[in-house]
Backbone and ligand atoms as CSV (ligand in chain L), in Angstrom:
chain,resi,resn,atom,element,x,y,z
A,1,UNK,N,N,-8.007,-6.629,21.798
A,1,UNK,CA,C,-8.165,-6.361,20.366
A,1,UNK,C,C,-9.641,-6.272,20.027
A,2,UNK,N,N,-9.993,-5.532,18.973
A,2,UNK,CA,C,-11.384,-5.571,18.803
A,2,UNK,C,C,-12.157,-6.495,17.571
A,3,UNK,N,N,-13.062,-6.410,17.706
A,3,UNK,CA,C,-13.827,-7.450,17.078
A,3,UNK,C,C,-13.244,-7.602,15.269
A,4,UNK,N,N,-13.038,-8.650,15.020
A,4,UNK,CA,C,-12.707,-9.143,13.393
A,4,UNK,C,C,-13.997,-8.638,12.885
A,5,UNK,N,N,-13.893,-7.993,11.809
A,5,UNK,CA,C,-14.923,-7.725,10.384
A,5,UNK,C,C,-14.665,-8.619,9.705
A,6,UNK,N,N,-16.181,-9.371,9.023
A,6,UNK,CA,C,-16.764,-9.865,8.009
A,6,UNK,C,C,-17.453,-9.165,7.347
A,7,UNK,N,N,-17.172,-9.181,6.083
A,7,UNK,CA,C,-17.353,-8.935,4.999
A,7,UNK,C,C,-17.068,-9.669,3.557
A,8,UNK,N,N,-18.436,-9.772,2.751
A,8,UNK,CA,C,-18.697,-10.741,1.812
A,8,UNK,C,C,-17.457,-9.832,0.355
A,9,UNK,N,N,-17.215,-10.951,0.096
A,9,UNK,CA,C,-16.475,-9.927,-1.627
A,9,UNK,C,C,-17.046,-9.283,-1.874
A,10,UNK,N,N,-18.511,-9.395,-2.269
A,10,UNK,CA,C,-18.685,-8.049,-3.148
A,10,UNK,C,C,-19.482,-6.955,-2.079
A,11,UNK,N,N,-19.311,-7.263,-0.933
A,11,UNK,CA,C,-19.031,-5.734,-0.023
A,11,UNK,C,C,-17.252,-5.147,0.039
A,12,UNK,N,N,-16.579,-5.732,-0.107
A,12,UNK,CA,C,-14.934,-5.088,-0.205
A,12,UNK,C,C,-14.691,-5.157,-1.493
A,13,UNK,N,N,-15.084,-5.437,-2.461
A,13,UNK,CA,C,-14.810,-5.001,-3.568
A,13,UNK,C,C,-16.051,-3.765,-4.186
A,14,UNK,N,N,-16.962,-3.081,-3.520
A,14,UNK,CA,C,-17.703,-1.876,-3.269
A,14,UNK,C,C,-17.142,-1.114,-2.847
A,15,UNK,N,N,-16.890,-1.243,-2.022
A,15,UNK,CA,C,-15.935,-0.606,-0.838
A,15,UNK,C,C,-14.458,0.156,-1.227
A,16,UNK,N,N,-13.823,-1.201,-1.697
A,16,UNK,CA,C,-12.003,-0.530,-2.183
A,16,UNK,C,C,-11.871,-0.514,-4.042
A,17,UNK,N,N,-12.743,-0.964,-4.517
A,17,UNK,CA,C,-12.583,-0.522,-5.976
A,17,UNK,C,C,-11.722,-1.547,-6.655
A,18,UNK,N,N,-11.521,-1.768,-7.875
A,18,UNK,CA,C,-11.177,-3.158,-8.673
A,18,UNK,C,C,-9.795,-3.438,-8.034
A,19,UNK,N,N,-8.556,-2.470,-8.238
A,19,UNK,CA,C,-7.124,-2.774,-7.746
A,19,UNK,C,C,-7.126,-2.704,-6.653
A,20,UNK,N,N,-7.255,-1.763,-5.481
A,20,UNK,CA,C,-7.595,-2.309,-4.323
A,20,UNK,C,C,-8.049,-3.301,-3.967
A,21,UNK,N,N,-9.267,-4.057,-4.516
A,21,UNK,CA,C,-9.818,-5.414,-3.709
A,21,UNK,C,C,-8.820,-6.252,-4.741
A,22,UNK,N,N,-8.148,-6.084,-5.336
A,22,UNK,CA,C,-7.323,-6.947,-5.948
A,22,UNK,C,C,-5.818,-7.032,-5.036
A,23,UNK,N,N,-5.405,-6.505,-4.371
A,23,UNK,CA,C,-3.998,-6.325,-3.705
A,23,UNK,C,C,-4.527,-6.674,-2.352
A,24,UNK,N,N,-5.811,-5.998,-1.697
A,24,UNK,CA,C,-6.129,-6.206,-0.167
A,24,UNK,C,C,-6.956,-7.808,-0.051
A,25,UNK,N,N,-7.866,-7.908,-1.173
A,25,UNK,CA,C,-8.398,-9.065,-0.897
A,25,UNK,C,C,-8.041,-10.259,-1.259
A,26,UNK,N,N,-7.003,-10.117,-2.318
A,26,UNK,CA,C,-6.485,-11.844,-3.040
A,26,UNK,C,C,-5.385,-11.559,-3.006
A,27,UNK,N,N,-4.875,-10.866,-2.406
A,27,UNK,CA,C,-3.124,-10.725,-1.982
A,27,UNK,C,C,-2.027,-10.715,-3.039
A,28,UNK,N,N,-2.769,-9.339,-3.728
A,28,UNK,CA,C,-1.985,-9.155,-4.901
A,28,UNK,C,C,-0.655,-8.191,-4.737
A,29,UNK,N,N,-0.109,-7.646,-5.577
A,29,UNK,CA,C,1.191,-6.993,-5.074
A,29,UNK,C,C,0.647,-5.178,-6.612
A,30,UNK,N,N,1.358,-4.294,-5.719
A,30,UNK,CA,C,1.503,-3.616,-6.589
A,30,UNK,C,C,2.897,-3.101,-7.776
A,31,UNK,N,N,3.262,-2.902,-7.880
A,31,UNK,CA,C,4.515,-2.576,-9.010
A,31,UNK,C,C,5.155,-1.411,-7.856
A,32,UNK,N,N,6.276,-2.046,-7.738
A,32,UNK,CA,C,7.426,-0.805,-7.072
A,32,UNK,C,C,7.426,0.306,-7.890
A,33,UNK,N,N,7.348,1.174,-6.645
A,33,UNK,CA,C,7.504,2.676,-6.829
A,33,UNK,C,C,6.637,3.487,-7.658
A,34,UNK,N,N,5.110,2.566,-7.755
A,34,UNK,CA,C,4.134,3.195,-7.948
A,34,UNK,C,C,2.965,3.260,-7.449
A,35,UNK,N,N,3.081,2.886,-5.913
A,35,UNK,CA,C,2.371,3.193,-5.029
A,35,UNK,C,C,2.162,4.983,-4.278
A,36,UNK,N,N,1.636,5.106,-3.496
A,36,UNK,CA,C,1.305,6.714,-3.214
A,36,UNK,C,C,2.174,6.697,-1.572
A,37,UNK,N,N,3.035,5.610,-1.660
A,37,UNK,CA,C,3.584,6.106,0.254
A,37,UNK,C,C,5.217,5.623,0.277
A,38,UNK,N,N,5.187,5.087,-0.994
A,38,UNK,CA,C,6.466,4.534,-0.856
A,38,UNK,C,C,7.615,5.412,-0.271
A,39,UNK,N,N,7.453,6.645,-0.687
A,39,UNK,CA,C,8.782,7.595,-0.588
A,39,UNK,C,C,8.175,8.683,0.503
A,40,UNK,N,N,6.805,8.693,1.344
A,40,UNK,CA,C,6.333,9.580,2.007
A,40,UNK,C,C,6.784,9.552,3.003
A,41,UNK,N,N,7.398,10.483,3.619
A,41,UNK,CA,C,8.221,10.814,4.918
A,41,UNK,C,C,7.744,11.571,5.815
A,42,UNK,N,N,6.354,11.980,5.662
A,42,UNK,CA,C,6.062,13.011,6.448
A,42,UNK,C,C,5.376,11.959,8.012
A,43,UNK,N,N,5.304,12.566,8.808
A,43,UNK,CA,C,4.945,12.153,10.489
A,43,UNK,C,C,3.577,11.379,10.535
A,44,UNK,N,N,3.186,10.599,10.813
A,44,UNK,CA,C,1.651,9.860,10.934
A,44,UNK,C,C,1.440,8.557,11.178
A,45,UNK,N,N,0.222,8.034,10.911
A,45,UNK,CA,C,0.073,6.974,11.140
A,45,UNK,C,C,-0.601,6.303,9.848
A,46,UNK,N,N,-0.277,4.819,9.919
A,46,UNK,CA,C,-0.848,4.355,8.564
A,46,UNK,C,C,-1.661,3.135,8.952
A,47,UNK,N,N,-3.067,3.411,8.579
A,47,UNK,CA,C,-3.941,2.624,9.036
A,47,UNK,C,C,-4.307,1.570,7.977
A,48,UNK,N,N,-4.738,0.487,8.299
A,48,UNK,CA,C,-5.410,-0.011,7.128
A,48,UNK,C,C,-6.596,0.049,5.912
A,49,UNK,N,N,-6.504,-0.459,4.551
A,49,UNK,CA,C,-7.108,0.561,4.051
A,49,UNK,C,C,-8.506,-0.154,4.359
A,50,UNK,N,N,-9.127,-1.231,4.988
A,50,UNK,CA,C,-9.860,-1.779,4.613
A,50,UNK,C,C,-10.960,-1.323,5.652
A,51,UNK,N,N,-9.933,-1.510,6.904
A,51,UNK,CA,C,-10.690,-1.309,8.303
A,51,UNK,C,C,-10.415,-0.180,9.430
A,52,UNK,N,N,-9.343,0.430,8.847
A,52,UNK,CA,C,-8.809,1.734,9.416
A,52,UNK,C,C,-7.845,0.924,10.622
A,53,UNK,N,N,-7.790,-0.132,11.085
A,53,UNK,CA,C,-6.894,-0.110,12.170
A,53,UNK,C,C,-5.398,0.480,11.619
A,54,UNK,N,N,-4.875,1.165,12.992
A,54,UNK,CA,C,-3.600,1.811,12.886
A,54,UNK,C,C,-2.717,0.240,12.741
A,55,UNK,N,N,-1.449,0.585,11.758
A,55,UNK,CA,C,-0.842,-0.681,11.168
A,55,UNK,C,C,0.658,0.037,11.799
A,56,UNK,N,N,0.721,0.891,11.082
A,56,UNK,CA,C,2.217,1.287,11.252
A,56,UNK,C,C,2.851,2.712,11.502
A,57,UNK,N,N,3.197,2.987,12.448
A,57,UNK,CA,C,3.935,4.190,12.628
A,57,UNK,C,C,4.866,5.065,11.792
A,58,UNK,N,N,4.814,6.045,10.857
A,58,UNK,CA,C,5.635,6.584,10.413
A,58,UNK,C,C,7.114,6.725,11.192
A,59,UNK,N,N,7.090,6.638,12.439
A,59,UNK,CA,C,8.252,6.771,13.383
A,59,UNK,C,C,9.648,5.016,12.695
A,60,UNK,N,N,8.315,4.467,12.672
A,60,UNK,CA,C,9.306,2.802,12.199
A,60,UNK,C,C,9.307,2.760,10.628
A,61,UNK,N,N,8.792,3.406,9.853
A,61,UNK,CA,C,9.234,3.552,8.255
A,61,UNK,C,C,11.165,4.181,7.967
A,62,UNK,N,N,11.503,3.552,7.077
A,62,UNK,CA,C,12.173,4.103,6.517
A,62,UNK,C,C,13.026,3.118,4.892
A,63,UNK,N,N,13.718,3.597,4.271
A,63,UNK,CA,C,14.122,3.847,2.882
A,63,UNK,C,C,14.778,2.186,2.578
A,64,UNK,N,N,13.985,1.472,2.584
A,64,UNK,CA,C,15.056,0.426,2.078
A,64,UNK,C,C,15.030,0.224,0.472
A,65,UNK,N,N,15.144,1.075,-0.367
A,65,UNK,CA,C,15.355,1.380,-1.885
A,65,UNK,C,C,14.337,-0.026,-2.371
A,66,UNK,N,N,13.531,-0.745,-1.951
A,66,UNK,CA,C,12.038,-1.721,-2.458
A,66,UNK,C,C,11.300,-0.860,-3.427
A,67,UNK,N,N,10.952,-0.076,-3.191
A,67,UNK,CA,C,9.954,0.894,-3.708
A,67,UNK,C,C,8.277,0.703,-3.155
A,68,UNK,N,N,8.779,0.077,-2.228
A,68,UNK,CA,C,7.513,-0.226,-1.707
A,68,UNK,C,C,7.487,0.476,0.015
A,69,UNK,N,N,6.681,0.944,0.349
A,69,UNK,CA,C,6.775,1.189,2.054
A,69,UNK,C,C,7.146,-0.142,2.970
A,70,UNK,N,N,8.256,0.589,4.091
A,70,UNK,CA,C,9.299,-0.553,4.556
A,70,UNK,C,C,9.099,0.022,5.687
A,71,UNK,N,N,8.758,-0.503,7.110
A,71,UNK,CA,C,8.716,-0.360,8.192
A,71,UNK,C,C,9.624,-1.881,8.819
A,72,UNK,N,N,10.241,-1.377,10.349
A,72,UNK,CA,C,10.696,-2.193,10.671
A,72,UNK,C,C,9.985,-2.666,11.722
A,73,UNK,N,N,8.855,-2.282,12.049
A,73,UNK,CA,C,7.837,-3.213,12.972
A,73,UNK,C,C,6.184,-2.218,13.043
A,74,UNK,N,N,5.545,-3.372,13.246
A,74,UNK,CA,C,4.182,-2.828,13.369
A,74,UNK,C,C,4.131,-1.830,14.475
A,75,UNK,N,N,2.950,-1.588,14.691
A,75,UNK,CA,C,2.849,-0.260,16.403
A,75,UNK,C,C,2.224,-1.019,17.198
A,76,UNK,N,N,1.760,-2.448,16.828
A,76,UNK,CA,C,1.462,-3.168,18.004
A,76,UNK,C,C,1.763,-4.656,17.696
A,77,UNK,N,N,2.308,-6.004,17.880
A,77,UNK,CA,C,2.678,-7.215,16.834
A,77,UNK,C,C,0.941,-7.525,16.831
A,78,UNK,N,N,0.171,-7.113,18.162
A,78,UNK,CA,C,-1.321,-7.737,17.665
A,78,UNK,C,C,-2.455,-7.727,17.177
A,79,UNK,N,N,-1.574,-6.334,16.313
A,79,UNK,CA,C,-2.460,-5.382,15.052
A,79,UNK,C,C,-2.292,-6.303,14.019
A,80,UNK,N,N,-1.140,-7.626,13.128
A,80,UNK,CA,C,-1.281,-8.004,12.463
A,80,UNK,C,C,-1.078,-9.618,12.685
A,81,UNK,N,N,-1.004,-10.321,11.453
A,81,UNK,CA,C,-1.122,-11.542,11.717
A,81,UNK,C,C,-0.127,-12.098,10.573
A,82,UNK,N,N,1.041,-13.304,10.659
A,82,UNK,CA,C,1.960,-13.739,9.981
A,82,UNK,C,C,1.231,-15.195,9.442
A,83,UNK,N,N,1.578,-15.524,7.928
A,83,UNK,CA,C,1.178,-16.788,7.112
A,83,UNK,C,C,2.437,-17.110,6.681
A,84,UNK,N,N,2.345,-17.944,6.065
A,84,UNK,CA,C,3.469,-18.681,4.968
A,84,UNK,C,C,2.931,-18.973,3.730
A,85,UNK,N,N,3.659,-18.278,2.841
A,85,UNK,CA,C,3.352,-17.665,1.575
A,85,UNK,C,C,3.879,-18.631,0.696
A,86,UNK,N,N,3.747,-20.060,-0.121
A,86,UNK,CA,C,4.534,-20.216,-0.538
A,86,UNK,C,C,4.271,-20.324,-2.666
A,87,UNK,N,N,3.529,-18.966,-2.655
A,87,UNK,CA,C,3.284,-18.872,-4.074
A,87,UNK,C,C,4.546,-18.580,-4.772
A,88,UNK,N,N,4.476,-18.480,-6.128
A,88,UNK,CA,C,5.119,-18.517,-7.315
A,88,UNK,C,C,6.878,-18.799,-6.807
A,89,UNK,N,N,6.952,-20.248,-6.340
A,89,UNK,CA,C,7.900,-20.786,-6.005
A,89,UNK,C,C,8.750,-19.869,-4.719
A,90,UNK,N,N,7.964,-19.267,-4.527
A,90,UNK,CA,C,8.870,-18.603,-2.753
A,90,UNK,C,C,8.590,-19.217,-1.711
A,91,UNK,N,N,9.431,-19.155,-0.547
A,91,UNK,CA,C,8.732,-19.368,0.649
A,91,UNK,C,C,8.782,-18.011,1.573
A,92,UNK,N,N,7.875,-17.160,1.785
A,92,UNK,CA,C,7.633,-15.923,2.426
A,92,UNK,C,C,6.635,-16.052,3.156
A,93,UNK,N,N,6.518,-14.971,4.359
A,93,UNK,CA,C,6.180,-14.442,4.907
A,93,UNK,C,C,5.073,-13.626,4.915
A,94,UNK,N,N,3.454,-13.901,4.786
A,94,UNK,CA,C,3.212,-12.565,4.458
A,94,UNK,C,C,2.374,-11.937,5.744
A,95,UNK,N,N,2.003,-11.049,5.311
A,95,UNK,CA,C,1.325,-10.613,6.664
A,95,UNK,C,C,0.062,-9.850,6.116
A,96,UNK,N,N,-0.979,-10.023,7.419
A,96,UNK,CA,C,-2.334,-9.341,7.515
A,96,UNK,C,C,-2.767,-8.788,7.997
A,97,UNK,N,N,-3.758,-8.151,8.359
A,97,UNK,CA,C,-4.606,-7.175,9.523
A,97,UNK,C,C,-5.406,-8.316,10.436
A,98,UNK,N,N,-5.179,-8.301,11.521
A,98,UNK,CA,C,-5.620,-9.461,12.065
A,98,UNK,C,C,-7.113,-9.222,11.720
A,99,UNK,N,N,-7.750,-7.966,12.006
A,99,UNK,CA,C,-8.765,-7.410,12.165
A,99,UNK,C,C,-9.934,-7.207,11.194
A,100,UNK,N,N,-9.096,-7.638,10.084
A,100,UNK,CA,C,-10.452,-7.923,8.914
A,100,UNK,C,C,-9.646,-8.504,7.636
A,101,UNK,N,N,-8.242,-9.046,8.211
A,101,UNK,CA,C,-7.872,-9.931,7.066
A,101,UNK,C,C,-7.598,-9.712,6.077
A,102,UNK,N,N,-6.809,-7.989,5.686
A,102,UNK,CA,C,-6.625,-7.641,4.586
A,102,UNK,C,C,-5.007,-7.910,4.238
A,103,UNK,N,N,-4.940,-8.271,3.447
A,103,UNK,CA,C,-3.310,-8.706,2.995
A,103,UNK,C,C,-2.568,-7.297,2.895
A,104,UNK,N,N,-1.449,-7.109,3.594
A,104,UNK,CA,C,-0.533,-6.170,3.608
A,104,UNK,C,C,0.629,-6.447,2.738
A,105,UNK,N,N,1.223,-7.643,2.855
A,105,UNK,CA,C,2.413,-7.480,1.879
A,105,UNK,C,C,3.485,-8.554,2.689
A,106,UNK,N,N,4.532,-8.222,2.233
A,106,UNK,CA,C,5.275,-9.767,3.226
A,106,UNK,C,C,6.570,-9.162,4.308
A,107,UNK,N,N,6.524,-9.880,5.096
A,107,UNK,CA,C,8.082,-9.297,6.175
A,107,UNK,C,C,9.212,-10.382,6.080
A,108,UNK,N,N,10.543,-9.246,5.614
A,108,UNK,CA,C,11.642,-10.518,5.728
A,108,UNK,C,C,12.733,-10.075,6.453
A,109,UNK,N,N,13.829,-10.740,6.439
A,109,UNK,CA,C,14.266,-10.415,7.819
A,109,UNK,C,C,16.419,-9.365,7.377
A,110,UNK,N,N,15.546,-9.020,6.913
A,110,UNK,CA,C,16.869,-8.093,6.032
A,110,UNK,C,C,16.715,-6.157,6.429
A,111,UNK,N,N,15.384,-6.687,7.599
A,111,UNK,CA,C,15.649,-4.767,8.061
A,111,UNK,C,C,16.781,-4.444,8.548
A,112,UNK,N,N,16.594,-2.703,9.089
A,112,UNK,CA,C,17.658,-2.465,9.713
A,112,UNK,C,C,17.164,-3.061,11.575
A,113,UNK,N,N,18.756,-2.500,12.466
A,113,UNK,CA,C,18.318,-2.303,13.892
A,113,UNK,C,C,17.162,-1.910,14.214
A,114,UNK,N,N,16.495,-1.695,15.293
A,114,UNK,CA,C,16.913,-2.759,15.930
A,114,UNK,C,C,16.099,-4.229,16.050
A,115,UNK,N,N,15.092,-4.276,15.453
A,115,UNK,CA,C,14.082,-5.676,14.913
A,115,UNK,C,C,14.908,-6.350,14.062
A,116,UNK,N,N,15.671,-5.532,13.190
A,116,UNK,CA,C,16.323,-6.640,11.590
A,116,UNK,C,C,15.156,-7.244,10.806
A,117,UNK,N,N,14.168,-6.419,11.303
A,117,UNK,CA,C,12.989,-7.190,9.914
A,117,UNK,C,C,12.697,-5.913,8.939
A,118,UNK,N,N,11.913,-6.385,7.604
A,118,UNK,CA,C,11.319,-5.092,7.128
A,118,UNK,C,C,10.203,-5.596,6.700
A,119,UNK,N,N,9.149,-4.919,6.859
A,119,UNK,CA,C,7.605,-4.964,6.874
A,119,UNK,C,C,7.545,-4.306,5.482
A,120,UNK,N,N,7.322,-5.170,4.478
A,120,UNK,CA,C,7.306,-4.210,2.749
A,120,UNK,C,C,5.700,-4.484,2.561
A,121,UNK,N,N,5.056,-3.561,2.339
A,121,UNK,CA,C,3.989,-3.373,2.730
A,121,UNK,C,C,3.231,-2.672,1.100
A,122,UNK,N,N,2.076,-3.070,0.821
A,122,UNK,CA,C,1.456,-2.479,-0.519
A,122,UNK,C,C,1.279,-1.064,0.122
A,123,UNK,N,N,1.447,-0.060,-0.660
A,123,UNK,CA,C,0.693,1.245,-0.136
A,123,UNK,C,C,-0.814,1.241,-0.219
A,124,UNK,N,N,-1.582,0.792,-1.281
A,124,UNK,CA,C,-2.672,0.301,-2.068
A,124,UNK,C,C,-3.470,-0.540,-0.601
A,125,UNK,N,N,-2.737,-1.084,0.390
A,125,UNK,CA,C,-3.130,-1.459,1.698
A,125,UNK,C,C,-3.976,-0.628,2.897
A,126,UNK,N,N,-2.815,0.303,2.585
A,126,UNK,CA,C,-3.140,1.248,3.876
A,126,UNK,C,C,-3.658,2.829,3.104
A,127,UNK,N,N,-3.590,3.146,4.514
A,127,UNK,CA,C,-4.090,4.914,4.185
A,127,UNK,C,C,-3.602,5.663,5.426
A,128,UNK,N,N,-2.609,6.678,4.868
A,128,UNK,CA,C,-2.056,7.799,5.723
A,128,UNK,C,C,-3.186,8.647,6.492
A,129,UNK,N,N,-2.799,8.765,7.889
A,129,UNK,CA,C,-3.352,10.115,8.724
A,129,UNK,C,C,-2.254,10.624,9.147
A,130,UNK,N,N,-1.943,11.807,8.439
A,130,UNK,CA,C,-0.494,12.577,9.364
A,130,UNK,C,C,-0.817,13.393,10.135
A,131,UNK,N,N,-0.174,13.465,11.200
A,131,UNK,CA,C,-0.280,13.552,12.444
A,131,UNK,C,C,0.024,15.360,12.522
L,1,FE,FE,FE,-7.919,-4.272,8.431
């Protein structure tokens, strides 16, 4: 794996702009189905938005009516990193970029075959390269 990025707040909040460093850096959430990938189906890869590592394969996306982008596994497990979330009375799952620590969103275990997880993921996270 390659080297973790550091970076001070107000270099990632330069960088990704007020709602972005608000969802990637303090692990905020965006509003279903008004993100820019939720419903995107086309072929690629979705990197992170912070640090570009590749996160998730368009091949493992698909429709679990969230409104949020739903993959059923990363493209590598040691592209990200799992916490325990236990804000506004939940206990979840969330997950990160190992690689510079940007909050992705949380995984629970209600995917389809063949993992049974779903990776619900901010779009506001990542950034499409289609392939
Ligand atoms: Fe990252």
């Amino acid at each position: 794996m390659t080297d973790r990025i550091e970076k001070s707040d107000a270099e990632w909040r330069a960088q990704l702009g007020e709602e972005r460093y608000r969802i990637c850096r303090e692990g905020g959430t965006e509003r279903a189905f008004t993100g820019k990938y939720w419903d995107n189906k086309a072929p690629g890869i979705y990197v992170c938005a912070c640090c570009g590592t590749a996160l998730f394969d368009a091949t493992a996306k698909y429709d679990s009516g969230s409104g949020w982008p739903s993959f059923w596994q990363p493209v590598d497990a040691q592209c990200i990193e799992c916490e325990t979330d236990t804000r506004y009375g939940m206990t979840r799952t969330e997950v990160h970029c190992r690689r510079c620590g940007c909050h992705l969103g949380h995984v629970f275990e209600d995917g389809p075959p063949p993992t049974g997880l779903r990776y619900c993921i901010n779009s506001a996270s990542l950034d499409f390269k289609p392939s």
